[in-house]
C-alpha positions in Angstrom: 164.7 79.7 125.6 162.9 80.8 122.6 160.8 77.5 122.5 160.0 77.9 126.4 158.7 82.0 125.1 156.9 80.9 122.3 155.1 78.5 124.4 154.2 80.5 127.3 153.5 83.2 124.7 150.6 80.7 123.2 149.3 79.4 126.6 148.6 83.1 127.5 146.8 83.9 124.2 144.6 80.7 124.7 144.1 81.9 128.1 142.2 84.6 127.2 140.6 83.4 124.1 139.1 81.3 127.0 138.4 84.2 129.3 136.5 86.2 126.5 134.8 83.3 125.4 133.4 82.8 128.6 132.1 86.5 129.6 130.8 86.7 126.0 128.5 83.6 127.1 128.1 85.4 130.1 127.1 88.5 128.4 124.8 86.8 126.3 123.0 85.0 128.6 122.5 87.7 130.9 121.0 90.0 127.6 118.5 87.3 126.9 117.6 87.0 130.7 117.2 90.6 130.4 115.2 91.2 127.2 112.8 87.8 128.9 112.5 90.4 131.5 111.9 93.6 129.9 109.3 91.2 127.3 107.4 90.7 130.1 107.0 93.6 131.6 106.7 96.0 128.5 104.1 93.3 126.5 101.9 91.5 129.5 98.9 93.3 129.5 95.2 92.3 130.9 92.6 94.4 128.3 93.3 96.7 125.8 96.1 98.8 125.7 95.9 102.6 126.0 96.5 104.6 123.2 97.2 108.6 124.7 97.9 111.6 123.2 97.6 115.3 122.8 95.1 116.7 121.3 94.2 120.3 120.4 90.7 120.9 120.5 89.2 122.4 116.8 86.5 125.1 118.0 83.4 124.6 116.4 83.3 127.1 113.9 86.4 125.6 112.7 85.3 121.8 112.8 82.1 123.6 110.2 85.0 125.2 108.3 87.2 122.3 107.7 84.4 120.0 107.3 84.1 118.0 103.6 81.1 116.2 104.7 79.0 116.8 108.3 76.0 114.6 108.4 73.5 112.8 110.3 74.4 109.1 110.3 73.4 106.0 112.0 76.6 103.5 112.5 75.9 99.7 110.7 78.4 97.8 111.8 82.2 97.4 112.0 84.0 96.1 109.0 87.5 95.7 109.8 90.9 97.0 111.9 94.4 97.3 111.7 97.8 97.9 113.6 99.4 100.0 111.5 101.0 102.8 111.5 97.9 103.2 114.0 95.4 101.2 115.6 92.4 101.9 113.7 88.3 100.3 113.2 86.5 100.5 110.0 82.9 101.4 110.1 80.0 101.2 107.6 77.4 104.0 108.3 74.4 105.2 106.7 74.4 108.6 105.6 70.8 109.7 106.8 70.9 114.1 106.3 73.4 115.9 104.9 73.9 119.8 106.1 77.6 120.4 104.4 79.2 118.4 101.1 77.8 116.4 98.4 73.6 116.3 99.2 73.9 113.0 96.8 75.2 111.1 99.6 72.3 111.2 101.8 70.7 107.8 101.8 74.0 106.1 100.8 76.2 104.2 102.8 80.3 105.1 103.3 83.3 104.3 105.5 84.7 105.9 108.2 87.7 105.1 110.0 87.8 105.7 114.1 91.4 105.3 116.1 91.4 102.0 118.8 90.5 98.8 117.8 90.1 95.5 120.1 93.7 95.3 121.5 94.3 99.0 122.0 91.7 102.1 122.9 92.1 105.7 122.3 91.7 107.9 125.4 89.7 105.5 127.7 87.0 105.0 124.7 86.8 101.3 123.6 84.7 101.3 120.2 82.9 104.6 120.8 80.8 103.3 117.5 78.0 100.5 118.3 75.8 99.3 115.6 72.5 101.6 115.3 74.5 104.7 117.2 73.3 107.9 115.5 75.7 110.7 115.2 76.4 113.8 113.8 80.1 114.0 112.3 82.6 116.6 111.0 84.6 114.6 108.7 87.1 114.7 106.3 88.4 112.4 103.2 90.9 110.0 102.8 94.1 111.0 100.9 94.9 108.7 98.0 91.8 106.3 98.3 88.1 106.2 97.1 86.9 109.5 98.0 83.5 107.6 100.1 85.9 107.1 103.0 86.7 109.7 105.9 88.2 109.7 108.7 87.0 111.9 111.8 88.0 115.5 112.2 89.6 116.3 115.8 88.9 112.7 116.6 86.6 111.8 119.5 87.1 115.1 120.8 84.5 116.1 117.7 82.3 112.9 118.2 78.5 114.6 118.7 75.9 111.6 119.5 72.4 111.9 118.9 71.3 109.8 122.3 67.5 110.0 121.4 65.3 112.0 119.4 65.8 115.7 121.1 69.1 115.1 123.0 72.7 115.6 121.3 75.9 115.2 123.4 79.4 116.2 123.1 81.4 113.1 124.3 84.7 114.7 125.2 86.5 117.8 125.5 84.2 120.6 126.0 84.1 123.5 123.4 83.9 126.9 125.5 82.7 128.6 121.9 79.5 126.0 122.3 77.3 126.7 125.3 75.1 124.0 126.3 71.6 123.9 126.2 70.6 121.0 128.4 71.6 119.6 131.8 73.6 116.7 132.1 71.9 115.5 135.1 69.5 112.7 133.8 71.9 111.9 131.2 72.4 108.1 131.0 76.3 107.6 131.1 76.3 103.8 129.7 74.8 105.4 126.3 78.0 106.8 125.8 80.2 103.9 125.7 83.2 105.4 128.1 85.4 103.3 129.9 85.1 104.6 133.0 87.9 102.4 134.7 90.5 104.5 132.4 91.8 107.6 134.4 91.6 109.6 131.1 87.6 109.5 131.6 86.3 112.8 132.6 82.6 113.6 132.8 82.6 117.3 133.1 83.9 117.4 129.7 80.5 116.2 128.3 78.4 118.8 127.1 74.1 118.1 126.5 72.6 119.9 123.8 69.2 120.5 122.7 69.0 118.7 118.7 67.3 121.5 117.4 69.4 124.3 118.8 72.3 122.4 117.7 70.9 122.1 114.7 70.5 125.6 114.8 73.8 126.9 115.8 75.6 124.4 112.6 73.0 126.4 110.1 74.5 129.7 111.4 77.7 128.6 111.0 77.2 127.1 107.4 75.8 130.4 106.6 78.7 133.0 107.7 
């Protein structure tokens, strides 16, 4: 009798040894065929991806304030890019005029970095920077590193491009402390670089400003 319970006793362990075995496989298989599907859906992409996020808009007078260097520059070219910990370009520029930091700069070349890159774009802007742009940037140094590197202050939401010889322009998020002295009317859009598929473009956030007067306003506020 105890043979015949020992025996049964074994067949019903090896029973469901078997049964776990199999709904483990089961289990398994149906968490790969799930992460196949979730890979697919979260990583097939056609373009760029978007990068979003918030961003609180530094009033002028501020961007002047915080400011290390705000110069005239013309962009050269782009020198590199990374992933991580966010998708950023490099760019060389030329430092043409210099109205706040080190006046030994002008004439000199530095680095900047700018957030997207090839496989991901900031806010609906793929590579704001082109080769021969002209801007004028608020910007601040890198932490740790050679101190002829900056990064942008407030991002593309303090990106001010010279578009020709008398025109300056805003290219996102308008400043209600700066009041704009042209239209925007005859502005050419493609100068700008947006990517005007992306829902995140908005063109009555540009604001057109006259250089000079521009020019004008950043003396009075380097002077206060």
């Amino acid at each position: 009798m105890r043979k015949f319970l020992n025996l049964l006793f074994a067949v019903i362990i090896l029973a469901l040894i078997a049964a776990c075995q199999s709904a483990s496989q089961e289990n398994k298989e149906d968490l790969i065929q799930s992460n196949d599907d979730r890979d697919q859906e979260d990583f097939v992409q056609e373009g760029p991806g978007q990068l979003h996020a918030s961003i609180d808009v530094v009033p002028f007078n501020d961007l002047v304030e915080e400011a290390d260097l705000i110069a005239n520059v013309k962009i050269d070219n782009k020198v590199g890019e990374f992933n991580e910990p966010t998708p950023t370009s490099i760019f060389s520029l030329d430092i043409e005029t210099v109205y706040k930091g080190d006046m030994d700069k002008e004439n000199t070349k530095t680095t900047v970095y700018q957030i997207g890159n090839e496989e991901w774009v900031f806010e609906g802007h793929k590579y704001t920077f082109q080769p021969n742009e002209t801007y004028i940037l608020f910007l601040k140094e890198t932490v740790g590193v050679d101190d002829s590197e900056y990064f942008i202050l407030n991002e593309h939401a303090g990106l001010f491009k010279q578009t020709d010889d008398e025109t300056i322009v805003k290219l996102a998020y308008d400043d209600e402390t700066l009041e704009s002295t042209e239209s925007d009317d005859s502005l050419d859009m493609s100068l700008l670089n947006f990517n005007e598929e992306d829902d995140t473009f908005n063109e009555d956030e540009i604001q057109t400003f006259e250089k000079n007067a521009f020019i004008s306003k950043l003396n009075e506020e380097l002077q206060r």
